[in-house]
Structure formats: structure tokens, C-alpha cells
C-alpha positions in Angstrom: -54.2 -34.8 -1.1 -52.6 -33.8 1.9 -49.0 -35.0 2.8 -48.1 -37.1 5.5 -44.8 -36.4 5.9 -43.7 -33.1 7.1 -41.3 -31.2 5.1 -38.0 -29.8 5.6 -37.1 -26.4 3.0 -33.6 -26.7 3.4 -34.5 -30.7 2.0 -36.6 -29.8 -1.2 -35.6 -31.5 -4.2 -33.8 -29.4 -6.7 -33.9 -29.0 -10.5 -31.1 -31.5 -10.0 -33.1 -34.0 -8.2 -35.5 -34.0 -10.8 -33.6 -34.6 -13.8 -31.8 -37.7 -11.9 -35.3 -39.1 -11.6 -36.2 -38.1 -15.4 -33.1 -40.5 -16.3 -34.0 -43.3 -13.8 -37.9 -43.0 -15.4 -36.4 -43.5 -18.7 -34.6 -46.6 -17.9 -37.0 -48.9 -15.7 -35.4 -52.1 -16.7 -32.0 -51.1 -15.2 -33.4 -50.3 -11.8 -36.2 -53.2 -11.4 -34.7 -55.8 -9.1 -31.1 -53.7 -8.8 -29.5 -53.8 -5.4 -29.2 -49.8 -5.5 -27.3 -47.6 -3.2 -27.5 -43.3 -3.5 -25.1 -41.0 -1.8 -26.0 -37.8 -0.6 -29.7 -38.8 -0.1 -31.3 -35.7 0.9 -35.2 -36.2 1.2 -34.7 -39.4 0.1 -37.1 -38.8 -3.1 -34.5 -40.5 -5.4 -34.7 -43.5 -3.3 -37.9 -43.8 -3.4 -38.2 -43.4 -7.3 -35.9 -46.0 -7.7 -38.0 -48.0 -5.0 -41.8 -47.4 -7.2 -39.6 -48.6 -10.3 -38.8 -52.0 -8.4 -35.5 -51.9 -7.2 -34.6 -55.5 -5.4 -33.2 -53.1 -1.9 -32.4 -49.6 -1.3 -29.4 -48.4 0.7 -28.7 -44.5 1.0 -25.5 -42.6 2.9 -25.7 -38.9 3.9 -24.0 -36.9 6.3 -27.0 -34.9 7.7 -28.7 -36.4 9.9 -32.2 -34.7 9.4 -31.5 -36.4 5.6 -31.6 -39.3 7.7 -35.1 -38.8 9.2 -36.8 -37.5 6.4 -36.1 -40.2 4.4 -37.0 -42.9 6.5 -40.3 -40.9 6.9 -41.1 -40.7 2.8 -39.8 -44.1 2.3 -42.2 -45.2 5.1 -44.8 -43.3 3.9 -44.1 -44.8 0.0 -44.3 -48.5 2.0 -40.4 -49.3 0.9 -38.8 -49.3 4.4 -38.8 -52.9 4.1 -36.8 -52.7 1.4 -34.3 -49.7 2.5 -31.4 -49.6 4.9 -29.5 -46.2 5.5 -26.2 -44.7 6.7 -25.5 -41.6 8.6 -21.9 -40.8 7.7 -19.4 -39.6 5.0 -19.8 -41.0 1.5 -18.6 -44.5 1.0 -16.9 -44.8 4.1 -20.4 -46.8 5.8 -20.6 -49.1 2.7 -17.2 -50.0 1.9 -17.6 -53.4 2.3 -20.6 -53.5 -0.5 -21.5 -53.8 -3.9 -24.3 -52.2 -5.6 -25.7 -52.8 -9.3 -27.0 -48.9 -9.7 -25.0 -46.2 -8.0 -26.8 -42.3 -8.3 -25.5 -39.2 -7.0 -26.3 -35.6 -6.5 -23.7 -34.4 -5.3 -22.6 -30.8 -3.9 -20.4 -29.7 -6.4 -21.3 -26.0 -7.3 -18.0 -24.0 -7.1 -18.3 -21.7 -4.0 -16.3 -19.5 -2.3 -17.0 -20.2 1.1 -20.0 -22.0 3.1 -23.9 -22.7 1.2 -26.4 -20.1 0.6 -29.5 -19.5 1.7 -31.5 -22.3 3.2 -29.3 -24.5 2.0 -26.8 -26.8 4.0 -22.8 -26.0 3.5 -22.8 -29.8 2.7 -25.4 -29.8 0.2 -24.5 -26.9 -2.5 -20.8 -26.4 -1.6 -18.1 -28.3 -4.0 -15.3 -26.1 -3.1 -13.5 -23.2 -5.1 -13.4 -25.9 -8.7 -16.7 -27.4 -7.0 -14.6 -30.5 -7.2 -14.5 -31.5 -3.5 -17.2 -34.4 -3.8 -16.7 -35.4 -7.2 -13.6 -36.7 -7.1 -13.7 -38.8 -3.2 -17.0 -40.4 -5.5 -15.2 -40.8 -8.7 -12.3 -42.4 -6.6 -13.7 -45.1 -5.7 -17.1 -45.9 -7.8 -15.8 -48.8 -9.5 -14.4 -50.5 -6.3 -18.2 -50.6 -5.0 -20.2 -51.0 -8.6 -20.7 -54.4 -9.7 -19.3 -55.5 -13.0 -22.3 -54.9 -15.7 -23.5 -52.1 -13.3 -24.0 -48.7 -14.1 -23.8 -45.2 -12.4 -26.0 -41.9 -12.5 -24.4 -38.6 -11.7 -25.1 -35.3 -12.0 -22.7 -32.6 -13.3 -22.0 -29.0 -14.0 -20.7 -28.5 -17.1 -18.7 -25.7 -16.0 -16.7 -28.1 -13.4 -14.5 -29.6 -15.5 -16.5 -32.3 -17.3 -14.0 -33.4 -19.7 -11.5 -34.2 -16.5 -14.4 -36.1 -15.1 -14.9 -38.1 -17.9 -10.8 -38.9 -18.5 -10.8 -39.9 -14.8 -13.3 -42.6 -15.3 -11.6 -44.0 -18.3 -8.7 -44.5 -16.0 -9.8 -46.8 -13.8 -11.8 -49.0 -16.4 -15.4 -47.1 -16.7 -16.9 -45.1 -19.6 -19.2 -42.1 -19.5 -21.9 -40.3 -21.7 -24.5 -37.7 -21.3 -27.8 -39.3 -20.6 -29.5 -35.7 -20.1 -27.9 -32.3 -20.7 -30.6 -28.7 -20.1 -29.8 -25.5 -18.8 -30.6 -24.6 -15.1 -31.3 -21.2 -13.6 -28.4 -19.3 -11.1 -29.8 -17.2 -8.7 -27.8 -14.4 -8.1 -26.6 -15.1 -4.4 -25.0 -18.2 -6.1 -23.5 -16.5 -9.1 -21.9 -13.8 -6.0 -20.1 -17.0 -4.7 -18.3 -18.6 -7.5 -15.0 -18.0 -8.4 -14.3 -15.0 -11.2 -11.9 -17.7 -13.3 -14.6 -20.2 -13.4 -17.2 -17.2 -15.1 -14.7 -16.0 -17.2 -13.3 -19.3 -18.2 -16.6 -20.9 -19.1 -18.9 -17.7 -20.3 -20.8 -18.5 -23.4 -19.5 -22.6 -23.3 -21.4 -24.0 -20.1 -22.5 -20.5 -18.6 -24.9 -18.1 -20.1 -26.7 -14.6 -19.1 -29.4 -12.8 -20.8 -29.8 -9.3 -19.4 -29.8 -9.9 -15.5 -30.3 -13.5 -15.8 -27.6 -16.4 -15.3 -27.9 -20.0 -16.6 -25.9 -23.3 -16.3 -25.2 -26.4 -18.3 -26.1 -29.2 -16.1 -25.6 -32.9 -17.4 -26.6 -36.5 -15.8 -23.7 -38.7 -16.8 -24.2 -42.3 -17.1 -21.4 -44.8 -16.1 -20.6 -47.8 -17.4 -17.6 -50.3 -17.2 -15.5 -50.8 -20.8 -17.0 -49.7 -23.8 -20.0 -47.4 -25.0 -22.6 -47.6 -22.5 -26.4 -48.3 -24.1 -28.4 -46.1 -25.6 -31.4 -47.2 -25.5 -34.0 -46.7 -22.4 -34.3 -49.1 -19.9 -31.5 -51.6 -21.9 
């Protein structure tokens, strides 16, 4: 089948994207009627999988505007743009005033020294020199806009401090647990841009080479508020 919608490279979901969606998948009941909100939308596919597994509305915030457009478009094309309303701005400053029952978020938070690579946007692959520059504005304030009995879906480097990620949301009242941990591939122009302390710090825990190759540890956490969050899918 041909596509309808015309597709951006720079847009293309990553290995990243698709094991956010492989979580969703595995957990239909917590999306199906869910007023759900993702931040950092980029083609809008994750949208739009939380859309085909019945999610009650479908609100999205990036800071690109081509994100923008080639969401609406898919969405459109999948027939959810009823359903969808989305931002153009900077992370939860156009939905402050809301509350969402499933939060997601693929957020930039490779640890770079200096500007994206590639085909790829600054604001899409860049966390900063820790890779912690969007993580922590998101972990900030997630429980002031998730709904008690919600849950959140995030994905996480290993190597960027996942321990201090976890600690932070037991601070302010939510727990966290791996719902998906795999190794990812590193090309080289990425490996050039991280910091040396982060490879030598985290070489043979979270980061891995075999011969010229580089790999990553890359998690989706799962946030809930209090205790343990469930275990099994879709409860």
C-alpha cells in the first residue's frame, strides 16, 4: 500500500519510538478511554497508537513546528483528528492548566556535547552534557498534571543517571519500574559527541562495544503514584 502522508526523515520514528509503542501494546486496558497527553510528539506515531488502542482524546505538545504538521496529517490519515488537539510550544507550559490519565515521553535526552547529529533536530537527540536537560523540566512537574490512579511512560538511557531519576520521583509521591529494558545500537557520530566521563563512567554497566560497535541500555519506565505499580499487562 502506498502512503498518504508524506514523510519527513528528520521525523522517522526511532528504536525509541518503537519500544514506547511495544509497552503501550502490552497494556491496552490502561489506554482505552484515557484522556492521554504525549510530549515531544514528533510524527505523532505514538499518538496515534494510543488513538487505534481507544484512548477517550489525544492531546500532544512539541516544539517543532513541522512535528506539528506531520502529526495532524497521520492522525488525519488514521481518522483520530476528531479526537486530538495539539500544542506548538515548550513542554508543559501549553497544558498547564490540564490533567491527563496516561502521560508518554520520548524525550531528547542523549548526553551530547553540543547541537544534534545528522538529520536529526538539536531538539530531538540533544539532552545536554548528563543528557539531563529534558528529563528533569518533565520529571518536575509530571505529578502536578497526572491524575491520581494515572500512570506515566518514559523512555530512558540507562547511562543517564537512572537511579537519580527514579529517587526524584519517589520525592514528590510517584513510583517507578522498568516496563522494558534492551540494548540499542550507537552510531559512531553519536558515540564522538558524548562526554568521555559518561563512557568511562558507565562502560561495561549500561554501555557496551564489541569490536568497532557501541551499544546502549535503554529502559521505558512506568510511573505510578504510591506504591508498586502493576505488573501485569493492560491492569
Amino acid at each position: 500500500m502506498e502512503p498518504h502522508v508524506s514523510t519527513d526523515p528528520s521525523l522517522s520514528p526511532s528504536e525509541y519510538t518503537a519500544a514506547l509503542i511495544q509497552v503501550l501494546r502490552e497494556r491496552p486496558l490502561a489506554v482505552a478511554g484515557a484522556r492521554t497527553l504525549e510530549i515531544g510528539i514528533g510524527s505523532g506515531v505514538v499518538l496515534a497508537g494510543m488513538g487505534v488502542l481507544g484512548a477517550a482524546s489525544l492531546c500532544g505538545v512539541d516544539i517543532e513546528r513541522p512535528a506539528i504538521n506531520a502529526s495532524l496529517a497521520l492522525l488525519a490519515e488514521e481518522g483520530l483528528d476528531d479526537r486530538t488537539t495539539l500544542h506548538h510550544g515548550d513542554m508543559w507550559e501549553p497544558v498547564a492548566e490540564h490533567h491527563f490519565d496516561l502521560i508518554v515521553a520520548n524525550l531528547p535526552h542523549f548526553p551530547m556535547l553540543g547541537g544534534g547529529y545528522g538529520i536529526r533536530r538539536p531538539s530531538w537527540s540533544d539532552g545536554g552534557p548528563d543528557g539531563r536537560r529534558f528529563l528533569d523540566p518533565f520529571i518536575g512537574s509530571l505529578a502536578r498534571q497526572l491524575h491520581k490512579g494515572g500512570r506515566a511512560l518514559m523512555t530512558h538511557n540507562a547511562f543517564v543517571g537512572l537511579d537519580t531519576t527514579c529517587e526524584r520521583l519517589q520525592q514528590i509521591g510517584l513510583q517507578a519500574r522498568p516496563a522494558l529494558s534492551r540494548l540499542v545500537f550507537i552510531p559512531d557520530e553519536k558515540i564522538l559527541l558524548m562526554p568521555d566521563a559518561v563512557w568511562r563512567r558507565e562502560e561495561g554497566r549500561t554501555l557496551f562495544r564489541c569490536g568497532p560497535y557501541a551499544f546502549g541500555e535503554l529502559v521505558v519506565l512506568e510511573i505510578v503514584w504510591g506504591g508498586a505499580p502493576a505488573t501485569e499487562s493492560g491492569q
